[in-house]
Biopython code that builds the backbone (N, CA, C, O; Angstrom):
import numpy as np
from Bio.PDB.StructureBuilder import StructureBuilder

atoms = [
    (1, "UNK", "N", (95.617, 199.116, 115.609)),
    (1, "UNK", "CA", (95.989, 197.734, 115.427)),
    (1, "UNK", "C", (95.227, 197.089, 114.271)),
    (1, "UNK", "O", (95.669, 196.727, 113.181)),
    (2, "UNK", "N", (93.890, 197.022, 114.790)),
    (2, "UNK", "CA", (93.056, 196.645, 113.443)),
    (2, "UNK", "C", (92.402, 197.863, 112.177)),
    (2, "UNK", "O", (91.652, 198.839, 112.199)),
    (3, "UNK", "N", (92.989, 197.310, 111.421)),
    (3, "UNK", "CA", (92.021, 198.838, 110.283)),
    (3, "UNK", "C", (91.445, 197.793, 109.056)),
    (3, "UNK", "O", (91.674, 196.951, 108.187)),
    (4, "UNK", "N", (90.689, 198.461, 109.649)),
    (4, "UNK", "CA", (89.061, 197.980, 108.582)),
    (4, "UNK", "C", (89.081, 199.366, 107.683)),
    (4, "UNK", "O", (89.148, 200.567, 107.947)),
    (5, "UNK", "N", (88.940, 198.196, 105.918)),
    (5, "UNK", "CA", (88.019, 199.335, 105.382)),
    (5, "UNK", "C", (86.873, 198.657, 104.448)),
    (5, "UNK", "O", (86.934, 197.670, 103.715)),
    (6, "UNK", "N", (86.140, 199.270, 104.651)),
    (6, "UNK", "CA", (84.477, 199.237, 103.601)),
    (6, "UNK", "C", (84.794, 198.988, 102.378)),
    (6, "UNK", "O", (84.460, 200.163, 102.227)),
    (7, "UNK", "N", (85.098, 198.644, 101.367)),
    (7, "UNK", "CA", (85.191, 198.361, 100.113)),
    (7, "UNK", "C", (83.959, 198.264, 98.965)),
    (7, "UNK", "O", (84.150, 198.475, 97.768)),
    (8, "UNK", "N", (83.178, 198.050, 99.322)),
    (8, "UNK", "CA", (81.596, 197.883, 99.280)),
    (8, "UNK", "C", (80.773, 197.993, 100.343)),
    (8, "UNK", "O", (81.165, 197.644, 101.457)),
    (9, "UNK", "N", (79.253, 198.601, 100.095)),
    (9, "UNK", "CA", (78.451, 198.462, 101.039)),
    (9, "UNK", "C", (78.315, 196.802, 101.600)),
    (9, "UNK", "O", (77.815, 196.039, 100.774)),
    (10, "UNK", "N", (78.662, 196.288, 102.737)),
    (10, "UNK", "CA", (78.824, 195.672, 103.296)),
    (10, "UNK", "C", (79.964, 194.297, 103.374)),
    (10, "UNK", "O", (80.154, 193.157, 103.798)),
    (11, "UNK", "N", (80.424, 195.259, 102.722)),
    (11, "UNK", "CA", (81.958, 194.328, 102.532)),
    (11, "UNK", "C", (83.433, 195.044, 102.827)),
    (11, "UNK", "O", (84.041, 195.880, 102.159)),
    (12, "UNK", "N", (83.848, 194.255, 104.357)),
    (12, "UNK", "CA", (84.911, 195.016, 104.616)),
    (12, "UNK", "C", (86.014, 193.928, 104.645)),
    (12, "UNK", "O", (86.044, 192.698, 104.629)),
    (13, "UNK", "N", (87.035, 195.094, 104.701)),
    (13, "UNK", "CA", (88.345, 193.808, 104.884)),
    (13, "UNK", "C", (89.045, 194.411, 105.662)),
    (13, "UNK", "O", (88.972, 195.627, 105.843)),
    (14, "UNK", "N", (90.013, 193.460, 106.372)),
    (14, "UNK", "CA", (90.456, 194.014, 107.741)),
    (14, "UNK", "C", (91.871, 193.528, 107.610)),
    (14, "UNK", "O", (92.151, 192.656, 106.786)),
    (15, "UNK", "N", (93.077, 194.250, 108.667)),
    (15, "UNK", "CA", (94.537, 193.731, 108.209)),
    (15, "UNK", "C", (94.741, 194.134, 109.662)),
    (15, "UNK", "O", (94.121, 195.088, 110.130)),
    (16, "UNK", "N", (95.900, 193.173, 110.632)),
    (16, "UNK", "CA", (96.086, 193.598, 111.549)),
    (16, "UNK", "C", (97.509, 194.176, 111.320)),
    (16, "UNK", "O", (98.292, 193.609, 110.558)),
    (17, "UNK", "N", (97.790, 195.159, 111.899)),
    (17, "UNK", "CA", (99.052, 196.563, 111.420)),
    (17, "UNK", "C", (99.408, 196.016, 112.998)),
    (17, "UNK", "O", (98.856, 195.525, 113.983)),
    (18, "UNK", "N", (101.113, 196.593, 112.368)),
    (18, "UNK", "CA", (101.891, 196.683, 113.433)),
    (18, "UNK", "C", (102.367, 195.901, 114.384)),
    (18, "UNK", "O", (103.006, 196.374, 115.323)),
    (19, "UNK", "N", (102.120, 194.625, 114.264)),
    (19, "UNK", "CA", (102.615, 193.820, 114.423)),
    (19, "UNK", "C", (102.267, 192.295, 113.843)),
    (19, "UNK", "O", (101.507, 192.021, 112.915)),
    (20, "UNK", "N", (103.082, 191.349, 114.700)),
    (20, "UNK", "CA", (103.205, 189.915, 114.056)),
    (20, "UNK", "C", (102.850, 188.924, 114.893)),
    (20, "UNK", "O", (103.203, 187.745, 114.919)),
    (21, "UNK", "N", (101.876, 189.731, 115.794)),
    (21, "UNK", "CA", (101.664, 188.562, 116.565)),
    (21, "UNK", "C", (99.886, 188.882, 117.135)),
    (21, "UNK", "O", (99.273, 189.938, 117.292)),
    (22, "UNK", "N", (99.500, 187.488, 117.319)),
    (22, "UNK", "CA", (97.905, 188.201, 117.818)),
    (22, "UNK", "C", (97.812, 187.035, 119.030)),
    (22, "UNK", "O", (97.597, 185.823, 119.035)),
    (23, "UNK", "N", (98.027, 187.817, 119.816)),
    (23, "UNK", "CA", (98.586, 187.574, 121.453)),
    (23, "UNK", "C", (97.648, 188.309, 121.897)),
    (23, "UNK", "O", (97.123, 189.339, 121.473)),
    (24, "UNK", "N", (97.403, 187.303, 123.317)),
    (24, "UNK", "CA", (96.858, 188.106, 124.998)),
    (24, "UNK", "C", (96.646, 189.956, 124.955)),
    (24, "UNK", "O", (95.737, 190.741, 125.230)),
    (25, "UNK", "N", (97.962, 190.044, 124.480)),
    (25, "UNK", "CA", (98.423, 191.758, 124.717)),
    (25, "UNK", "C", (97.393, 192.560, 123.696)),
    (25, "UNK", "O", (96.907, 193.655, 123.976)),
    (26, "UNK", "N", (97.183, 191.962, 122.675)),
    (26, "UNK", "CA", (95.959, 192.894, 121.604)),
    (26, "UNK", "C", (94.864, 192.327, 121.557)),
    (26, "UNK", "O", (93.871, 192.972, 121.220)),
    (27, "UNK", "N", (94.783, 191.093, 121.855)),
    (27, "UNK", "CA", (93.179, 190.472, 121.425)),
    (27, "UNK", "C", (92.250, 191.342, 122.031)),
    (27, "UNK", "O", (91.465, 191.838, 121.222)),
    (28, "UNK", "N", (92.043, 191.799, 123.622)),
    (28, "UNK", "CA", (90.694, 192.728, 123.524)),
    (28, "UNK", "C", (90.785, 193.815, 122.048)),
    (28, "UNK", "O", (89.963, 193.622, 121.152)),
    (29, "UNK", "N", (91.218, 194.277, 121.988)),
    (29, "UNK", "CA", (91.405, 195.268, 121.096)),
    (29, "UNK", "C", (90.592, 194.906, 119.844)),
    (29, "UNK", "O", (89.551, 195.309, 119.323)),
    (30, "UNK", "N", (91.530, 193.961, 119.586)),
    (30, "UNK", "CA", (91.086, 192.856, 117.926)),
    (30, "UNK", "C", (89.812, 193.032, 117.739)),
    (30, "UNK", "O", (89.242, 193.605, 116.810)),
    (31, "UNK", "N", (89.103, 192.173, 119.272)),
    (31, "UNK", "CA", (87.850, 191.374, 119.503)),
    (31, "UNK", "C", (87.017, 192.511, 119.259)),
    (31, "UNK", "O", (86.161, 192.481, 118.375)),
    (32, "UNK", "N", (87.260, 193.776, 120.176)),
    (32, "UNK", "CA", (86.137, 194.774, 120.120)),
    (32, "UNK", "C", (86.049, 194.840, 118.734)),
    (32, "UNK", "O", (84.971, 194.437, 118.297)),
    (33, "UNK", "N", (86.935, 195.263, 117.829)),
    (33, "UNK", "CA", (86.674, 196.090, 116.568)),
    (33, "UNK", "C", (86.148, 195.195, 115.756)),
    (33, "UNK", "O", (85.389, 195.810, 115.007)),
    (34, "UNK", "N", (86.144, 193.618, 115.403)),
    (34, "UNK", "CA", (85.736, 192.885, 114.828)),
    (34, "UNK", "C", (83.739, 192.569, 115.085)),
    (34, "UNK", "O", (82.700, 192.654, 114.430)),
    (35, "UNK", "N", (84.248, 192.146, 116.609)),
    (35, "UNK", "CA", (82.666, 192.374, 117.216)),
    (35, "UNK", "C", (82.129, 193.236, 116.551)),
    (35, "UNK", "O", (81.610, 192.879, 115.494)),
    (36, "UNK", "N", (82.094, 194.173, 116.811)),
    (36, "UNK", "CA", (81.662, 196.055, 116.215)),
    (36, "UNK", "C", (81.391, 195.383, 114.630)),
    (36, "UNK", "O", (80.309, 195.444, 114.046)),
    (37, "UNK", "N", (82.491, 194.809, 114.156)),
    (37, "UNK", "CA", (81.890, 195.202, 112.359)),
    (37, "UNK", "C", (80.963, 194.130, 112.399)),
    (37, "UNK", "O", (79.851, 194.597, 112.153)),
    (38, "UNK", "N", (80.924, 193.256, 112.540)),
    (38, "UNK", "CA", (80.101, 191.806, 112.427)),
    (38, "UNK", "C", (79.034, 191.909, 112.985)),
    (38, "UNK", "O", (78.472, 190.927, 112.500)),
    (39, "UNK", "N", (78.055, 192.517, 113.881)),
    (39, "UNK", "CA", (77.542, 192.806, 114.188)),
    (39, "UNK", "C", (76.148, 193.250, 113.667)),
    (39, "UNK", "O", (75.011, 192.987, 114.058)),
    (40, "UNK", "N", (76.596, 193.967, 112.710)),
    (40, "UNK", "CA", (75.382, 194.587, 111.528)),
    (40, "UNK", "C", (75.382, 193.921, 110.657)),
    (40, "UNK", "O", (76.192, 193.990, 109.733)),
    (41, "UNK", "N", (74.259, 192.939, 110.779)),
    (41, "UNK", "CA", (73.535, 191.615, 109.781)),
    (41, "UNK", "C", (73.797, 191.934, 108.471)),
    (41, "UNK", "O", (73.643, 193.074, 108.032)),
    (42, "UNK", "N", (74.365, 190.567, 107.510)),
    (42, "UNK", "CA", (74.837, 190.610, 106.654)),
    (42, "UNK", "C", (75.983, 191.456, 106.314)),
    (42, "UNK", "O", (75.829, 192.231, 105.370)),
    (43, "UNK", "N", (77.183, 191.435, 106.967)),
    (43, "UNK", "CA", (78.454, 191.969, 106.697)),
    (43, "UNK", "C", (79.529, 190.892, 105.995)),
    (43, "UNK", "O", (79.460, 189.735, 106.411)),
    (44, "UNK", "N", (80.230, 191.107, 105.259)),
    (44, "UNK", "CA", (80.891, 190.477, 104.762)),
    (44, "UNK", "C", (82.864, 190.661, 105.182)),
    (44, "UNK", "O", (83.707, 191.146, 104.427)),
    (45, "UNK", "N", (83.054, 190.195, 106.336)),
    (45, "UNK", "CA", (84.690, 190.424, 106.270)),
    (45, "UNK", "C", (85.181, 190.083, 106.359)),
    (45, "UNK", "O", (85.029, 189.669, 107.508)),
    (46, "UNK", "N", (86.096, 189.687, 105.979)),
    (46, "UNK", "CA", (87.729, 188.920, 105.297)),
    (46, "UNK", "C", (88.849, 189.403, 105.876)),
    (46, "UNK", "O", (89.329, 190.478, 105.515)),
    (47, "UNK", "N", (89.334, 188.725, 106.748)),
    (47, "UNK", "CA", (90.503, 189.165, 108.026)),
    (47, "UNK", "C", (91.622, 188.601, 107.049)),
    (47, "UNK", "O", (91.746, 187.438, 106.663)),
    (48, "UNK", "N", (92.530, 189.881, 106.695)),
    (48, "UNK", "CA", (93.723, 189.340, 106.009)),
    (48, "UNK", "C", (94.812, 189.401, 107.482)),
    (48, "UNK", "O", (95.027, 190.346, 108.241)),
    (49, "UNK", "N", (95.328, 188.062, 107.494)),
    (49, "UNK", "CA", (96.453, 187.845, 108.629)),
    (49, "UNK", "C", (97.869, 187.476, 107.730)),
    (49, "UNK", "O", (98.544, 186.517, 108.103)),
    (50, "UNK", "N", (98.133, 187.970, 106.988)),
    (50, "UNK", "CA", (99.370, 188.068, 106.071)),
    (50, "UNK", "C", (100.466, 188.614, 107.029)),
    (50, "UNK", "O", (101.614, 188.240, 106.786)),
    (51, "UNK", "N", (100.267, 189.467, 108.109)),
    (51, "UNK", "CA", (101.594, 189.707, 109.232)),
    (51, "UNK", "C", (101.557, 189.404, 110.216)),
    (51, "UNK", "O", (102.301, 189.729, 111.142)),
    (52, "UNK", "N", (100.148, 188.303, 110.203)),
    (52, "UNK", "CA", (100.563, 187.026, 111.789)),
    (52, "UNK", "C", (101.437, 186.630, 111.319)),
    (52, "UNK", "O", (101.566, 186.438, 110.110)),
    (53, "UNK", "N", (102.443, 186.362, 112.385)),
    (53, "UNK", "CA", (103.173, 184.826, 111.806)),
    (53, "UNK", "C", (103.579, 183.728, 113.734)),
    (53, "UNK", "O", (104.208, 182.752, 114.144)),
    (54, "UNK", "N", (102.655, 184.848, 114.235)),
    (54, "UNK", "CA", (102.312, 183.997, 115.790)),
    (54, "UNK", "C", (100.970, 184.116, 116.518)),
    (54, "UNK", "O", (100.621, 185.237, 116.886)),
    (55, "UNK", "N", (100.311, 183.225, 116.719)),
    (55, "UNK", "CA", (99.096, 183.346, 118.252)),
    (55, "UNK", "C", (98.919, 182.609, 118.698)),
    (55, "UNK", "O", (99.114, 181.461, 118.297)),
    (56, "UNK", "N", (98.494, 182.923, 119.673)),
    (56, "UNK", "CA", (98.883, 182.095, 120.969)),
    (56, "UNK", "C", (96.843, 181.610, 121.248)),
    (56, "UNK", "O", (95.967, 181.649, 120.384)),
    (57, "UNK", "N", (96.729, 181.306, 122.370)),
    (57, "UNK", "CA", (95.476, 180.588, 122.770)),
    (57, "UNK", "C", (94.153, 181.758, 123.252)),
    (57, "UNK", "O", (92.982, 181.641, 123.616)),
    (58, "UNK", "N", (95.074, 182.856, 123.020)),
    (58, "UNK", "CA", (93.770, 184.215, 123.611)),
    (58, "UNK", "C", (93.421, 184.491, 121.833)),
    (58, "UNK", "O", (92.263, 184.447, 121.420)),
    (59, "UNK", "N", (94.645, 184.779, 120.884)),
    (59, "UNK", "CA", (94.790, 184.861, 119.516)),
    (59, "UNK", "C", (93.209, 183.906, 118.741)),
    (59, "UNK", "O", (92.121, 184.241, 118.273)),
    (60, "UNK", "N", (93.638, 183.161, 118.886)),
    (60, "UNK", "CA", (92.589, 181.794, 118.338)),
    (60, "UNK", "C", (91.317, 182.185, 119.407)),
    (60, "UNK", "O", (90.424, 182.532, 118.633)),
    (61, "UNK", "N", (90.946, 182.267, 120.369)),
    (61, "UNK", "CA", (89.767, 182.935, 120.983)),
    (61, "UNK", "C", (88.968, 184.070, 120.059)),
    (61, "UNK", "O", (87.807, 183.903, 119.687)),
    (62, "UNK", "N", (89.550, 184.934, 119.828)),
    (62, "UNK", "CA", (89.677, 185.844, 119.333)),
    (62, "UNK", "C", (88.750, 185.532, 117.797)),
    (62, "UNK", "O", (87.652, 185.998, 117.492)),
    (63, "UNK", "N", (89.415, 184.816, 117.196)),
    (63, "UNK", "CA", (89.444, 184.662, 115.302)),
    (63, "UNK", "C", (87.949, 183.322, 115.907)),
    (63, "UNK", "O", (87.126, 183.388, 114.993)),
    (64, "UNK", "N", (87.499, 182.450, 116.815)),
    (64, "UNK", "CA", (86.716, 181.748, 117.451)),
    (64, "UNK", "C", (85.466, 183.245, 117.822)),
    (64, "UNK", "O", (84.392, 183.174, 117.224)),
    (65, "UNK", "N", (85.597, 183.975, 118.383)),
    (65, "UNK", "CA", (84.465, 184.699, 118.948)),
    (65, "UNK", "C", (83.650, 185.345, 117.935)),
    (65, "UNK", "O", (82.429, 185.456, 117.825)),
    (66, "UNK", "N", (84.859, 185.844, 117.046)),
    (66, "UNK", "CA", (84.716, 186.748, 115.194)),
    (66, "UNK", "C", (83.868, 185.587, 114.552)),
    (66, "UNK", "O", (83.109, 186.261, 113.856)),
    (67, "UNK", "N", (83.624, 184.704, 114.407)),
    (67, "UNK", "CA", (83.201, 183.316, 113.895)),
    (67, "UNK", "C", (81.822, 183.741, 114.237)),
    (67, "UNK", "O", (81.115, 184.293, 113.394)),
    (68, "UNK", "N", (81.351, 183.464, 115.641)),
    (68, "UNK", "CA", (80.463, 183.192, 116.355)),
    (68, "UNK", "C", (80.005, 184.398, 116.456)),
    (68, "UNK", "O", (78.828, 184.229, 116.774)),
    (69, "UNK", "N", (80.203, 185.528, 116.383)),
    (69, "UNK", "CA", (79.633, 187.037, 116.111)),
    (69, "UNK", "C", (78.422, 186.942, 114.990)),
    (69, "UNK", "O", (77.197, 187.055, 114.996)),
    (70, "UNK", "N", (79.699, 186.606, 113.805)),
    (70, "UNK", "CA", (79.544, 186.766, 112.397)),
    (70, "UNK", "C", (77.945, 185.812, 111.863)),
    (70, "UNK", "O", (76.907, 186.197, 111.325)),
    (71, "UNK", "N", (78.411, 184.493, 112.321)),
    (71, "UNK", "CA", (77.172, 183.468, 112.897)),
    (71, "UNK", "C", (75.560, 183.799, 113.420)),
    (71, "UNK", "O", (74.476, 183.529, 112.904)),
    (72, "UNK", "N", (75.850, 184.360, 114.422)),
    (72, "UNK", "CA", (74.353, 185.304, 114.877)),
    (72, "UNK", "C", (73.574, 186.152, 114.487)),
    (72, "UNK", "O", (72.357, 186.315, 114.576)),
    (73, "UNK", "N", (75.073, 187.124, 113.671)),
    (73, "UNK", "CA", (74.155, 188.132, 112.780)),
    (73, "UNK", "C", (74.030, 187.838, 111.260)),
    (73, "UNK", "O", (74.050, 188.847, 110.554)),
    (74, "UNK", "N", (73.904, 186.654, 110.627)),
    (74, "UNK", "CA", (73.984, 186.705, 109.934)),
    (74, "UNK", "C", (74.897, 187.280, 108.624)),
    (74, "UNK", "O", (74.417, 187.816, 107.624)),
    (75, "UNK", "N", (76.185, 187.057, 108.857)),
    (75, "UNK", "CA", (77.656, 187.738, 108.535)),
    (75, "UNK", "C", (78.117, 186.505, 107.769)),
    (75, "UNK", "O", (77.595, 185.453, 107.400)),
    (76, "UNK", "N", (79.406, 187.121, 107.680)),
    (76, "UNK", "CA", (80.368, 186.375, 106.894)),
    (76, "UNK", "C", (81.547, 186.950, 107.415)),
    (76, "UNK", "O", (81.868, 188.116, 107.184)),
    (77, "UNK", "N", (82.426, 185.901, 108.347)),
    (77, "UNK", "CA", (83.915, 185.788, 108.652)),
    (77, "UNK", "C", (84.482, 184.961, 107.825)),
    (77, "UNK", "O", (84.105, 183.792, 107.739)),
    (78, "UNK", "N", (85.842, 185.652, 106.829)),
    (78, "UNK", "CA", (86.592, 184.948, 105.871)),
    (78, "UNK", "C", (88.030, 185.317, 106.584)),
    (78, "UNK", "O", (88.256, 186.469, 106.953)),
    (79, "UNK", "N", (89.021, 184.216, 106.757)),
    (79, "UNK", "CA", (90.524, 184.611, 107.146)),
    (79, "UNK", "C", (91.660, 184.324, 105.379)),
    (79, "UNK", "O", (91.630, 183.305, 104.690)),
    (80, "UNK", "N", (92.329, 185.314, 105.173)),
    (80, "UNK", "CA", (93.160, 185.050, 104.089)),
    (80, "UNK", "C", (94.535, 185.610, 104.679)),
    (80, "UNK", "O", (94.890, 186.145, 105.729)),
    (81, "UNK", "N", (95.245, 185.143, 103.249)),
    (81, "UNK", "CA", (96.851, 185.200, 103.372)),
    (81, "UNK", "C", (97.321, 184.657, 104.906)),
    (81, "UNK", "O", (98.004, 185.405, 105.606)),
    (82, "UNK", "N", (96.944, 183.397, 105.364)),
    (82, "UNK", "CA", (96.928, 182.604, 106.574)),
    (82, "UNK", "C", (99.041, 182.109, 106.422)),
    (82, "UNK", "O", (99.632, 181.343, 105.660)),
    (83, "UNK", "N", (99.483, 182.924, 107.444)),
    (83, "UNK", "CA", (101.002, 182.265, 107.226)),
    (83, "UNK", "C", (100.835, 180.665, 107.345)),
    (83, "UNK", "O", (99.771, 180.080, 107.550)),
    (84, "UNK", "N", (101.964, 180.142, 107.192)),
    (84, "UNK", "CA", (102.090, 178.724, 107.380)),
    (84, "UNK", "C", (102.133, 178.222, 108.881)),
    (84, "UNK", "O", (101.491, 177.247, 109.274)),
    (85, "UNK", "N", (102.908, 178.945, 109.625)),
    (85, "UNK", "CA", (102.967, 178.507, 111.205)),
    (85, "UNK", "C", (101.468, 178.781, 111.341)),
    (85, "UNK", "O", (100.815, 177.817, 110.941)),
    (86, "UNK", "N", (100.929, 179.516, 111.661)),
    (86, "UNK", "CA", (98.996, 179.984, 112.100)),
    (86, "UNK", "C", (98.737, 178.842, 111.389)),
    (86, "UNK", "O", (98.623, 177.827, 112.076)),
    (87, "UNK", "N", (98.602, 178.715, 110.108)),
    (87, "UNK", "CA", (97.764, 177.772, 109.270)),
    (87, "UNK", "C", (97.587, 176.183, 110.068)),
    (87, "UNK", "O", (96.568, 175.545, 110.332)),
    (88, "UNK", "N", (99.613, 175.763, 110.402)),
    (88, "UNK", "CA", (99.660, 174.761, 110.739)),
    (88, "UNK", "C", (99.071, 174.596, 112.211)),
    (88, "UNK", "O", (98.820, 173.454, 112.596)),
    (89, "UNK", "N", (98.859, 175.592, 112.982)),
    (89, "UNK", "CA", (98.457, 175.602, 114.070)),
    (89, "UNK", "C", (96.458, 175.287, 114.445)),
    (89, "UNK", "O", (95.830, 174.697, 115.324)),
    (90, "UNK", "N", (96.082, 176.128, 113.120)),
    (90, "UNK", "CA", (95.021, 175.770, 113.208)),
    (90, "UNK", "C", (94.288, 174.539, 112.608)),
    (90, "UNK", "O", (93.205, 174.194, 113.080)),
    (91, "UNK", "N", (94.975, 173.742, 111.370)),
    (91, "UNK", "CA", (95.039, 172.715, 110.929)),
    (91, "UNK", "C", (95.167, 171.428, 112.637)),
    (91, "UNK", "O", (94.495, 170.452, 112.971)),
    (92, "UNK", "N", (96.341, 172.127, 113.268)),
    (92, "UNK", "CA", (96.661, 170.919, 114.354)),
    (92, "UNK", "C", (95.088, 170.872, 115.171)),
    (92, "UNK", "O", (94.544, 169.856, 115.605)),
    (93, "UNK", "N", (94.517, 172.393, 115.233)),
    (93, "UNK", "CA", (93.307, 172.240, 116.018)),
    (93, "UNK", "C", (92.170, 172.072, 115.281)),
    (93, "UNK", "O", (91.024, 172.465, 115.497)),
    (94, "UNK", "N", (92.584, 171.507, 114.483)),
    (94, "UNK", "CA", (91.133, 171.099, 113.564)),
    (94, "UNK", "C", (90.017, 172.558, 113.363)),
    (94, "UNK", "O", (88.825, 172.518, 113.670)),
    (95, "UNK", "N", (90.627, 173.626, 112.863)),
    (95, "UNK", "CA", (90.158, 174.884, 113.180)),
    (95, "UNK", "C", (89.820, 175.507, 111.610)),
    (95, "UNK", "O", (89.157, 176.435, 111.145)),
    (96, "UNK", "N", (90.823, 174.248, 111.018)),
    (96, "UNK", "CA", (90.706, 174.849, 109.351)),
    (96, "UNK", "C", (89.619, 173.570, 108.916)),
    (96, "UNK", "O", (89.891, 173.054, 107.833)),
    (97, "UNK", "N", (88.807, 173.188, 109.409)),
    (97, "UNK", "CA", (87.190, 172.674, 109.073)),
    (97, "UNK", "C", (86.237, 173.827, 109.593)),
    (97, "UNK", "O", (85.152, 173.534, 109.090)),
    (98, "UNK", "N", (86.092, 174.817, 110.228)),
    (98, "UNK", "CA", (85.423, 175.302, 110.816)),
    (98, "UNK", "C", (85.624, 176.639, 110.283)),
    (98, "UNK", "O", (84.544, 177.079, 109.887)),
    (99, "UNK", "N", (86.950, 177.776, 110.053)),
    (99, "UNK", "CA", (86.787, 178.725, 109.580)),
    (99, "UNK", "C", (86.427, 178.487, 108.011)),
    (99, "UNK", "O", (86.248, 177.352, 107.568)),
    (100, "UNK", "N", (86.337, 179.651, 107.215)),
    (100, "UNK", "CA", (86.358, 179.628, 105.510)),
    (100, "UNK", "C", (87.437, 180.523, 105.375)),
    (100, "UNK", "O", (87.784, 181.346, 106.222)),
    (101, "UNK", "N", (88.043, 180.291, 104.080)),
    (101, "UNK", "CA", (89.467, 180.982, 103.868)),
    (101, "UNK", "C", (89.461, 181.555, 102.654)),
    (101, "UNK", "O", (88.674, 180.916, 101.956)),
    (102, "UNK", "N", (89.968, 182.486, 102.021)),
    (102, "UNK", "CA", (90.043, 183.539, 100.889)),
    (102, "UNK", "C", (91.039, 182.367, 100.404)),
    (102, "UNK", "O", (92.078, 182.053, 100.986)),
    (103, "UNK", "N", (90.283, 181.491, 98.656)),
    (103, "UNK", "CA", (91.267, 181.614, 98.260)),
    (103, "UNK", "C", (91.593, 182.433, 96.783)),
    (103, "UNK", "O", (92.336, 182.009, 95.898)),
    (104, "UNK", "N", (91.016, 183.407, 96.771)),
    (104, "UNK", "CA", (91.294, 184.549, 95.611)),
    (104, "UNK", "C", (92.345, 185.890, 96.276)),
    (104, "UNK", "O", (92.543, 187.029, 95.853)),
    (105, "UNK", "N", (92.953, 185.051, 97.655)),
    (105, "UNK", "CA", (93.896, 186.504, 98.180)),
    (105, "UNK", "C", (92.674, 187.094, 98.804)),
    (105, "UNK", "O", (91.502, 186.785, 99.016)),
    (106, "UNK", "N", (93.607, 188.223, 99.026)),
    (106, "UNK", "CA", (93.099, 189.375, 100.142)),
    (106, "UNK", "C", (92.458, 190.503, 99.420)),
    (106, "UNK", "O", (92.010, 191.463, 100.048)),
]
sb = StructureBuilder()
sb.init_structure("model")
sb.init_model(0)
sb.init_chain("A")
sb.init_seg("    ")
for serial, (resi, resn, name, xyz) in enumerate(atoms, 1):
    if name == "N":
        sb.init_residue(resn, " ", resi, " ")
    sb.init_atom(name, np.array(xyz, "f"), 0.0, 1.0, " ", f" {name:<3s}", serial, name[0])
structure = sb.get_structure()
């Protein structure tokens, strides 16, 4: 679901495959593998969501926990290529003051 790759020593970027939605049904999944990279202080990763184009309230938990991972260890969570529905969704939750967003793309 999620594939991370290293691009630099401590700079990864991540794309969620295979589907279009980051729902209930994948978020453990998401969460573990993100947890896992963020984890090791000073990481740098940039969640390209270019084939969300739905999530729901476990979804946003999710991209919320990656935040707060990233936070502790001294990381860096970046979200890019944000569709417009997600965008507007997180805009409605006042969510786009709180994440940082790629704007040089993915």
């Amino acid at each position: 679901m999620l594939e991370l790759r290293e691009e630099n020593k401590g700079k990864i970027t991540g794309i969620i495959q295979d589907t279009n939605r980051l729902t209930a049904t994948i978020a453990p999944e998401i969460k573990g593998d993100l947890t896992d990279a963020l984890k090791e202080k000073g990481v740098s990763l940039v969640l390209n969501l270019q084939n969300i184009k739905f999530i729901d309230s476990t979804g946003i938990g999710v991209l919320i926990s990656a935040l707060k991972t990233a936070r502790q260890h001294n990381s860096n969570f970046v979200l890019c290529s944000v569709q417009d529905d997600v965008m507007t969704l997180l805009k409605l939750m006042k969510l786009d003051q709180i994440f940082d967003f790629s704007t040089d793309g993915c």
